[in-house]
N, C-alpha and C positions, 0 to 999 in steps of 0.2 A: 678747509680753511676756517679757521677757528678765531682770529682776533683781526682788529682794526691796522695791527702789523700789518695783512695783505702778504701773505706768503702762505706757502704748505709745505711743511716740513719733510726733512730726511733724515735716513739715519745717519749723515755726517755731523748731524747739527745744523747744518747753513739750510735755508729753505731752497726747496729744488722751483717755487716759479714766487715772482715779484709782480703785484699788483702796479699801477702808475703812481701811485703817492708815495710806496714802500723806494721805487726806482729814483723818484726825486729826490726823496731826502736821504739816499744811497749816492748819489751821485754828483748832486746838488744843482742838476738839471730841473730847468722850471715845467711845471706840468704843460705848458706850451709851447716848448722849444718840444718835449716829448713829441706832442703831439702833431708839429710839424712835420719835425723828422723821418716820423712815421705816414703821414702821408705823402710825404713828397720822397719817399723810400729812399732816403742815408741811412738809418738802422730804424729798423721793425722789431714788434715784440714776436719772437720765436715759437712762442707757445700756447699764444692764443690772442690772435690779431682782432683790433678793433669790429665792433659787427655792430653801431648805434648807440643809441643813449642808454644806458644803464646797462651796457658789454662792458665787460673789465678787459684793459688790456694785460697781458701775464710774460712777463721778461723771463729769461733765464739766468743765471749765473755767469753765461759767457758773453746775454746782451750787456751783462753792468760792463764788462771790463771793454766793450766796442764802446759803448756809450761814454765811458771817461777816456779813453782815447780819442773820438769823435772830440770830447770838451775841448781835451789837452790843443788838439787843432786848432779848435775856433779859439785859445789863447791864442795861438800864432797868426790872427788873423783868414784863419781860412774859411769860408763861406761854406754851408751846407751843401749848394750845391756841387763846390770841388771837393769837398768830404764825397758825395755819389762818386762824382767821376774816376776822383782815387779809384774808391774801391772797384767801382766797374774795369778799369784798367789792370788791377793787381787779378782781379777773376778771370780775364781773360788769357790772362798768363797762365793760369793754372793754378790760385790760389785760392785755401779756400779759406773765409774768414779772415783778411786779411790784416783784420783790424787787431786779431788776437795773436796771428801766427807768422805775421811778415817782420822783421825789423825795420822800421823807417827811420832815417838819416836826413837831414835838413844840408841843405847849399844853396848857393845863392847863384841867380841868373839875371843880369843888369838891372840888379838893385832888387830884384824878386826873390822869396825864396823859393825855393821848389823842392819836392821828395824824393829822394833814392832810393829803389830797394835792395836793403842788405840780407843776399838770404846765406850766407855764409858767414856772419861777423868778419869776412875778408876783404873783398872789397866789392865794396857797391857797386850794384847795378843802375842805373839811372832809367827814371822812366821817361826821361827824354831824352835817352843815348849820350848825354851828357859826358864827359871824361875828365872827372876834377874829382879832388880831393872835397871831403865831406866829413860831417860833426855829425854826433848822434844826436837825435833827438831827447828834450826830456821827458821820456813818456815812455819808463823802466815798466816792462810787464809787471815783474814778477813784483816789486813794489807795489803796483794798482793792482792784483790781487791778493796780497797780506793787508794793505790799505782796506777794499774792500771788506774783506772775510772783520777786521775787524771792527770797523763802520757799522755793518752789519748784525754783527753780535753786542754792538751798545744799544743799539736801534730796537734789537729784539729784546732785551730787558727790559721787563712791564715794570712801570711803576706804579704800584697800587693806588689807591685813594684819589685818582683823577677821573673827571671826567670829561668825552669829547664829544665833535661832533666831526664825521669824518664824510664827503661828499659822496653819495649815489651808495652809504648804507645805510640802512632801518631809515631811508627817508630822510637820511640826515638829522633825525632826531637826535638828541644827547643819549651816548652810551657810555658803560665804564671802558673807561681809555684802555687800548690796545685789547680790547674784546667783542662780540656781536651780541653782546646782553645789553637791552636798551634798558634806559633808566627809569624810565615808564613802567617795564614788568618787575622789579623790584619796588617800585612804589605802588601799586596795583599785588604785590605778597603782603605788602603789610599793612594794605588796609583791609584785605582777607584775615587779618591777625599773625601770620607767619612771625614769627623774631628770628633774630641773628642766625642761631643754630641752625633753624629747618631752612632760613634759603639759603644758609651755605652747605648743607648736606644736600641740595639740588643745586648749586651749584660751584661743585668742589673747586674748581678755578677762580675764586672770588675768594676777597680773604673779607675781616669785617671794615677794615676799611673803605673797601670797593663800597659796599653795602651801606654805610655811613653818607660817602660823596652823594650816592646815586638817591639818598635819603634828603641831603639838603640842599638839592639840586633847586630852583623855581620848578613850578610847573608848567607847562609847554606852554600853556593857555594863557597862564596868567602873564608869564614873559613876555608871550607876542605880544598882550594887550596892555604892557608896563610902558 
């Protein structure tokens, strides 16, 4: 894992795991709501579950697309905890991920809505035996994941010359945005005398912009005490 993105890459292009900050502003889930969800188990991160303060949580690819289905619900009013239930009911049916691979249909029950599952585009199943006619839901998979893949791929595009501060890394000191290079150790090259070229031939991922921002940053000290 190499930048402030909060992912690790694959050969498809798309990162194969999602840090909690990466998953929010993929989703546009609040790092709160995250972190309820996850402890009150509607959707967990797959790949490497909370373990204390400064544990990263790490999504996968198929947590984002539960997770904006999980949203698309609480659009419709539904509670986190009948998001659980959902899903606990669709598992004991024998489904797995249900959030990814079941189709849900919306109907109404004396003025409630309630979900059906369609697992043949034919006709609904009802998860309360229900026998009525039913609307699809809006919450098209294959949309929320072209959505996603390309949310994702604007996200990961670095834009050079900024600099951030991003929570529980380098201490949250200021780094060059979307990287783990604090601004400190580029200011700390050049009062060793390094210029442009030698700390960008150490480090190639920097362009001289980065190097510029990370140059007329304040300094840590001086900010706090401004």
């Amino acid at each position: 894992m190499d930048g402030t993105s909060g992912h690790t890459g694959s050969s498809t292009g798309l990162p194969t795991a999602y840090t909690a900050e990466l998953t929010s502003r993929v989703t546009k889930l609040t790092r709160r709501q995250l972190d309820y969800w996850d402890a009150t188990d509607v959707i967990k991160p797959s790949i490497a579950a909370f373990e204390g303060r400064g544990a990263a949580r790490l999504y996968s690819f198929r947590d984002l697309i539960k997770l904006k289905v999980g949203a698309g619900l609480r659009k419709r009013g539904w509670l986190p905890n009948e998001i659980r239930r959902l899903v606990s009911n669709l598992e004991q049916r024998g489904w797995q991920d249900p959030l990814v691979t079941a189709t849900l249909v919306a109907a109404k029950e004396g003025g409630r809505e309630v979900l059906l599952l369609d697992p043949s585009m034919d006709r609904p199943i009802s998860l309360r035996d229900l026998d009525q006619l039913a609307e699809p839901m809006d919450i098209p998979l294959e949309e929320i994941r072209t959505g996603l893949e390309t949310t994702i791929s604007a996200l990961l595009t670095r834009r050079t010359g900024q600099v951030a501060k991003v929570r529980d890394l380098q201490g949250s000191e200021p780094v060059i945005a979307a990287t783990r290079v604090p601004v400190e150790r580029i200011k700390e090259l050049r009062r060793r005398g390094w210029d442009e070229a030698r700390t960008l031939a150490a480090h190639p991922h920097l362009t001289v912009d980065d190097i510029r921002a990370a140059l007329a940053e304040p300094d840590v000290a001086r900010a706090r005490s401004a």
